[in-house]
N, C-alpha and C positions, 0 to 999 in steps of 0.2 A: 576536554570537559571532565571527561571520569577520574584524569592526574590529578586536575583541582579538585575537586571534590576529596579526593586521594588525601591530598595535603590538607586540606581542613579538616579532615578528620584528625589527622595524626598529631595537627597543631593545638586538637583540643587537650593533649594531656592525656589520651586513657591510656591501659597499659596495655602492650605492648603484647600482650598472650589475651586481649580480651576477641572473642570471635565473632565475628560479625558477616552480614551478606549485604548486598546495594542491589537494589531493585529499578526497574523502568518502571514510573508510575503512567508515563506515555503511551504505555502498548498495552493491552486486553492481556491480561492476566498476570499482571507485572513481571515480565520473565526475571531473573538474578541476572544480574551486568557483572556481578564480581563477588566472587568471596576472601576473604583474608588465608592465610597460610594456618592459622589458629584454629579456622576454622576446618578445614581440612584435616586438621591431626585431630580434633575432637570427633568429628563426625566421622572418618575413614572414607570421605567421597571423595575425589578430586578434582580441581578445578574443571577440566572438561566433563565431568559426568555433572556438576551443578550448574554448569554455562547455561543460562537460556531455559532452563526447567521455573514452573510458576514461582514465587515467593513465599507460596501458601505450606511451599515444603512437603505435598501428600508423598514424596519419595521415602519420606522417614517419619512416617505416620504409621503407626504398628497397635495391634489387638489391646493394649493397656495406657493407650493415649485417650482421653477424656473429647469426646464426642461435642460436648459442648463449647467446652476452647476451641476447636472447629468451627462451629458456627460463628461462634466470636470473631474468631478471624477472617471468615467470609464479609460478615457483616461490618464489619473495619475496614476493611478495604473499600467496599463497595460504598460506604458513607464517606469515606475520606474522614476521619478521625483518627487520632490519637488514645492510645490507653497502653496499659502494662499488663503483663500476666506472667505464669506460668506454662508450660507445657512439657510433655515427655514426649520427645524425639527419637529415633532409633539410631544408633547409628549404622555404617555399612556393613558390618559385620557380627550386629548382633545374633545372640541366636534367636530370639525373635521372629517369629515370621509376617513383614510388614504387611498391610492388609491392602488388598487389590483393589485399583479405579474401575 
């Protein structure tokens, strides 16, 4: 299932260094099923430290990420809708000190 999905993706044409995650919409708190290699060298986490952690990303949630794109994205999921945004991300090595659940 996740191959095809795999290949649908790639059959659409993006590029090739765009970075992306896949989510279980299935299970209580959508865990990540996969993230791209793109993704990985942007963020500095590896595949097994994003395996299975929410979608919501509070891993790389840090002191100057905007509180209400939070909520935003709570409230997205939990509606089952669609929209676009912005957000600041941390990566794994930022200096930064991400903020604690």
């Amino acid at each position: 299932m996740l191959f095809k999905l795999f290949r649908v993706i790639q059959g659409r044409g993006w590029p090739s260094d765009s970075s992306f995650l896949l989510a279980n919409a299935q299970i209580v708190d959508y865990p990540i099923v996969y993230c791209n290699e793109s993704f990985c060298k942007i963020s500095g986490f590896t595949r097994a430290e994003v395996m299975q952690k929410s979608c919501r990303c509070a891993f790389m949630v840090g002191e100057l990420t905007d509180k209400e794109t939070i909520k935003r994205i709570d409230e997205i999921l939990e509606n089952h809708y669609q929209d676009q945004f912005e957000i600041l991300l941390y990566k794994k090595n930022s200096k930064f000190k991400p903020l604690s659940n």
